[in-house]
N, C-alpha and C positions, 0 to 999 in steps of 0.2 A: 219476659217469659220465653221469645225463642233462646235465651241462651240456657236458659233450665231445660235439665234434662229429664226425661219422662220419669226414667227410675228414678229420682230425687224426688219429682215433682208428684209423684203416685205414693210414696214414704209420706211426703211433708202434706200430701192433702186427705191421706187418711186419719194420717194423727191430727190433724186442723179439724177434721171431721168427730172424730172419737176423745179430743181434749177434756180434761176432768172425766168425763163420764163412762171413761173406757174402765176406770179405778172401781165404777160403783154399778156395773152391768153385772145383774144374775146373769145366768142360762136363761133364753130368749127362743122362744118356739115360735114360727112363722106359719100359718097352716092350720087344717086342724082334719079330722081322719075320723071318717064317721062319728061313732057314738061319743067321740071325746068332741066334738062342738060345743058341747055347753059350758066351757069351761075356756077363758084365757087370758092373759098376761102381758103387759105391755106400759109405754108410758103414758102413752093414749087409747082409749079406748071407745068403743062406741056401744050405749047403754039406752035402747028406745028411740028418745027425738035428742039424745043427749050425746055430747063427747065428754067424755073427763078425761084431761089430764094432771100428770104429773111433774111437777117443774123441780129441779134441784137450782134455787138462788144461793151462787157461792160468793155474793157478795154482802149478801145480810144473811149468811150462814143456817138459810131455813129450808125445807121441804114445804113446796106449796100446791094445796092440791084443787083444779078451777073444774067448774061444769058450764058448755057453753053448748048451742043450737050447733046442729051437725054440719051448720056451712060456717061455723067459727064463729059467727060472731053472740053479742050477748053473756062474756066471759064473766063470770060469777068466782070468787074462790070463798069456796068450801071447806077445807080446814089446813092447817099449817103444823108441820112436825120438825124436831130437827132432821138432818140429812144422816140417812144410815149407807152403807154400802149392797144394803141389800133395797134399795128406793125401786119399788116398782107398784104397779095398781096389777092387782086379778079382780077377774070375776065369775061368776057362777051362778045361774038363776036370776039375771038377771038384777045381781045385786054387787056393789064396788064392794072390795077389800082394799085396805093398806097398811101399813104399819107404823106405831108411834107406841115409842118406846119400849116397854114387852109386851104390848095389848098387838093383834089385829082388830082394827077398825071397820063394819060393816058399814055401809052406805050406800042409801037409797037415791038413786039422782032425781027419780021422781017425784018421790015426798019429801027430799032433803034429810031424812031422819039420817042419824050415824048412833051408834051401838057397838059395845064390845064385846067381839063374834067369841074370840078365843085370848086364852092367859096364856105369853109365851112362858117357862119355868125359868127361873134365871138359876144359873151352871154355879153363879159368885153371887150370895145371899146382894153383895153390898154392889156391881158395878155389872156393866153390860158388857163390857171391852176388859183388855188390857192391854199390855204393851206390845202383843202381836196383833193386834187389833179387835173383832165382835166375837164375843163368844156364842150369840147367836146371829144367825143368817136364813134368812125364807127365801126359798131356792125356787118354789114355782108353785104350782096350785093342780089339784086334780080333782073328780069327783067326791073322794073320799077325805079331802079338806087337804093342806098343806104341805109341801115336803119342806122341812127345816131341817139345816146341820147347825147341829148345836156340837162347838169344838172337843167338850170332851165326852160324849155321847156317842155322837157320828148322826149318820143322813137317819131324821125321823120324820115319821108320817104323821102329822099332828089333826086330827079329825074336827071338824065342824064343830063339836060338844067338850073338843080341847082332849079328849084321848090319845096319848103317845103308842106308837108299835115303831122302836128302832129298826129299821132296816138295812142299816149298812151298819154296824158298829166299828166306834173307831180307833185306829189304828194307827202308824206310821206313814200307811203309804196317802198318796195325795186320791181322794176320791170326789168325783167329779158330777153334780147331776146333769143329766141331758133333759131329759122330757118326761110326762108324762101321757096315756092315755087313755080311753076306758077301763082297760085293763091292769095296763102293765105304769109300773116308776122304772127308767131305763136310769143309770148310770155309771161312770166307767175309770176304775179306777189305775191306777202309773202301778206295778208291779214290780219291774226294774227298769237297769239300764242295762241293755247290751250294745256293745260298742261304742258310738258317738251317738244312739237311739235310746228312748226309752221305751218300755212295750209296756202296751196298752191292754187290759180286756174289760169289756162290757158286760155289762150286771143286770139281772131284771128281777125284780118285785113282784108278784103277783097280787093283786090287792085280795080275790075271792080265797086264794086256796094260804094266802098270808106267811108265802118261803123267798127266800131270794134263790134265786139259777145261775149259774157262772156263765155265758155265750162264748165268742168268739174273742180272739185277742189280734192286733194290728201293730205294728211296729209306727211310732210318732216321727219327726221330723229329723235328720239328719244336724247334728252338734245343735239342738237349742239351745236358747239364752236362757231357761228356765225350766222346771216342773211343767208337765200341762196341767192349769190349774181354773178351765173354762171352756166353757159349750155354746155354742149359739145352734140353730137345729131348723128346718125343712119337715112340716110331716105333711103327707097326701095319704091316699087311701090304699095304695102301693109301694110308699117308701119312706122313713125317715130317713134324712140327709142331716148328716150333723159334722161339727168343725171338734177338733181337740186340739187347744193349742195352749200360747199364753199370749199375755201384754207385754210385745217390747219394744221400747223406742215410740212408745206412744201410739203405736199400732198395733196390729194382730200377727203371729208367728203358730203357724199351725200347719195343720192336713187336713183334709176333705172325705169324708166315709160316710158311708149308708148301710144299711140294713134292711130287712123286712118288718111289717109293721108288729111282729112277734119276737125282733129280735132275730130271730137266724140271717145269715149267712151276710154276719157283718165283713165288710171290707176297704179297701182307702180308694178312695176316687183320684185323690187327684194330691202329690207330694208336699206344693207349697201353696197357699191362699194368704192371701194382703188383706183382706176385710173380712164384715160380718155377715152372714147370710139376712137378708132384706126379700122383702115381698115380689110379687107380680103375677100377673094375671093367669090365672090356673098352674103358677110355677115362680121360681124363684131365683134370686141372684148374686151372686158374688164373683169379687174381683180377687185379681191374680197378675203378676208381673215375672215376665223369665228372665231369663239370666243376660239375656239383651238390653231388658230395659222395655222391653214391649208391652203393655200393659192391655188387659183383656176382661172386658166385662162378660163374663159365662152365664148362659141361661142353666137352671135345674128343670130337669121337667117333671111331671109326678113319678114317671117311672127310675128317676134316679140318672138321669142321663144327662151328660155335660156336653154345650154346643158353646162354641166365642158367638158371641150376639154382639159388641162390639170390640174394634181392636182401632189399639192408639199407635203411632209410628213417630206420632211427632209431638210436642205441645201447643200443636195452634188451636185447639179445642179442650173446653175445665173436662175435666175427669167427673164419671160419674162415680159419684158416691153414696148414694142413697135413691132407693127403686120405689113403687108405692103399688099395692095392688091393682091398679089402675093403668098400671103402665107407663105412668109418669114420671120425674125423678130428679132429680135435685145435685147439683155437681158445683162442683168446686174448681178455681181457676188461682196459680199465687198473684199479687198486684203486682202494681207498678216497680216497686221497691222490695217486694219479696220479706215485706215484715210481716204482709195479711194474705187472707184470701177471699176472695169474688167469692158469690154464689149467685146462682144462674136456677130458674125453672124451666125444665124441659117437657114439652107437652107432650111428648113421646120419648119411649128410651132410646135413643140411636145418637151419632156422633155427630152433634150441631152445637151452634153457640147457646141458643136457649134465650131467652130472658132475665136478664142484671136485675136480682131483687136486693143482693146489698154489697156495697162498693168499699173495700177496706183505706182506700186511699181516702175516703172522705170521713173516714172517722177517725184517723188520727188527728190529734191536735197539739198545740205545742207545751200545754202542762202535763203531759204524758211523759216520764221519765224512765230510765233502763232499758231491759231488754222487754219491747211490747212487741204483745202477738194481739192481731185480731182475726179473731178465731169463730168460725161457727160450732154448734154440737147437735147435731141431728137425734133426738132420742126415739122415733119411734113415727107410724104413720098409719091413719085409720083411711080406707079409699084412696082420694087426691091430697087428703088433707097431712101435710105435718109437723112435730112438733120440733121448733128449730130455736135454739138460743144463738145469740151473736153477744159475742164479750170480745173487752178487752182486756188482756191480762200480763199482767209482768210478773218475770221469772228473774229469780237467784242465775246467778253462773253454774248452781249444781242444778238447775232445770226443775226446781223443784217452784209449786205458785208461790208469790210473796205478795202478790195484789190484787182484788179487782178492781180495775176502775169503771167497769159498766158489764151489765148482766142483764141483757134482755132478752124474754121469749116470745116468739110468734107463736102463729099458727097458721101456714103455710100452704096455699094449694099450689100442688107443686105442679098442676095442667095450665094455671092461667097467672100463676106469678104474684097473687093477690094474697096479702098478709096483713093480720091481726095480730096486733100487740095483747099480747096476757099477762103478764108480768114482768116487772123491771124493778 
């Protein structure tokens, strides 16, 4: 590890961190802003005396969905779907949503009942995909039921009792959801490219007065690798903080912007960002790396404001990559050999070694063939608790999966290092 260098070592443990399920991450809302509490999104969630989560198993090719007691254990699964790209649980009143097939799924964790809330419309009488991939995608959830982009359609508001109102119609250009909230569906669509940038502007919905509004527009990242074609998002009672970027290299390429909770006076915080914005206690966090190689864990605070809460200089200490409400947080270290990565629970966010909860050198073995990664994938985190898969996986020489040879999911308290197997 001292001869790995941070910048490498903050690339290679983001994408260790975000492996497979960088591919099949909606827009991710962190927070939540007055009257829109009642409503949220995630792979874990907390539902009464209950968590449910959501597992993506990519080695028996299924979506599986468990309810367990709020300290993890007592893991129960509840139902099982194929895997779509849009794999996430809402909820609302107190009731789980998910998806399986073109149904959403309602689900009681209480009474265990499950029922079908809403009929997605299918776009292709005969198929859900095609060769550019889902013709439909559930992009998030708000009071007024579901925001769905359905590809030849664009971003719809699909209601509780299954009522469509299109609010973006679609077009050529790449349009993007961020959030919603009592009020408002924010999202922000690529308009052009000028120069080696593309510009950006933000959109809002009004759900009562039922128009969309054009906001403010921000020029994106300097020569990307791509469209920005994803949001992950910060909302408090004084700011939504949202990323616009894309997936590359198995990690995130973006910029950092905020707003006001109506929308006005959007702008970019901050040029380049390395990760996804993650929880913490009355605020939130994401990582970022300069052009040195220095690597920077940044607090958001409600107001919208960026502090370095931790900074790396060296690799004698794993990289935090994942924060939890609680202020705990979960980091990642390469091994011995630089085929895997360590994972470490840290009882607080700051720059210490933590607690070894899984050791990649001890999970290789010798009928393991090609190029194997052993990989964690951090999907999400309710309080202390989260929800972490550790796999091992082999990849083609084009980097594309060609194996799993082991998929397992905890459930993680990332203050004392104490984990629960859920699925395998």
């Amino acid at each position: 590890m001292k001869n790995f260098s941070v910048k490498k070592l903050l690339c290679s443990a983001l994408c260790a961190a975000t492996v497979i399920s960088c591919a099949v991450s909606p827009a991710q809302a962190v927070g939540t802003i007055g009257e829109n509490s009642g409503f949220s999104e995630g792979a874990v969630i907390k539902s009464g005396k209950y968590l449910v989560s959501l597992v993506n198993n990519y080695k028996k090719n299924k979506t599986r969905i468990y309810r367990a007691k709020l300290n993890g254990k007592g893991a129960k699964l509840v139902a099982q779907t194929d895997i779509y790209n849009d794999a996430q649980l809402y909820t609302f009143k107190k009731k789980i949503y998910f998806r399986k097939g073109e149904n959403i799924i309602s689900y009681s964790p209480k009474s265990g009942k499950k029922s079908t809330a809403v009929k997605l419309d299918r776009e292709n009488k005969f198929k859900l995909r095609d060769k550019k991939g889902f013709l439909i995608n559930i992009k998030g959830i708000c009071a007024e039921g579901f925001i769905v982009d359905y590809r030849k359609t664009g971003l719809t508001l699909v209601s509780f009792k299954g009522e469509k109102t299109v609010i973006s119609p679609y077009d050529k250009t790449n349009t993007v959801y961020i959030c919603s909230t009592g009020k408002y569906a924010f999202y922000y669509k690529v308009e052009k490219k000028q120069s080696s940038r593309y510009v950006l502007r933000v959109y809002r919905y009004d759900f009562a007065e039922k128009k969309t509004e054009a906001l403010g527009k921000f020029s994106g990242i300097k020569k990307p690798s791509a469209k920005p074609d994803s949001a992950h998002t910060y909302i408090s009672k004084k700011k939504i903080v949202f990323t616009a970027g894309c997936s590359a290299n198995g990690g995130f390429e973006g910029c950092l912007c905020s707003m006001n909770p109506d929308g006005s006076s959007v702008k970019k915080l901050k040029e380049d960002t390395a990760g996804n914005i993650t929880p913490g206690k009355n605020c939130a966090y994401i990582s970022y790396a300069d052009v040195k190689g220095n690597y920077y864990l940044y607090k958001i605070s409600p107001n919208g404001k960026l502090s370095a809460k931790v900074k790396y200089t060296s690799g004698n200490y794993p990289l935090i990559s994942y924060t939890t409400s609680k202020n705990s947080a979960i980091a990642i270290s390469v091994s011995r050999f630089n085929y895997g990565y360590n994972v470490y629970a840290l009882g607080k966010i700051a720059k210490k070694k933590g607690r070894k909860i899984f050791d990649a050198d001890s999970q290789i073995k010798n009928a393991y063939t090609g190029n194997v990664l052993v990989s964690p994938t951090i999907s999400g985190s309710c309080g202390d608790i989260t929800l972490l898969t550790y796999g091992i996986y082999c990849y083609a020489p084009d980097n594309s999966l060609e194996y799993v040879y082991k998929c397992e999911t905890f459930l993680v308290n990332a203050r004392t290092g104490k984990k629960i197997k859920i699925d395998k």
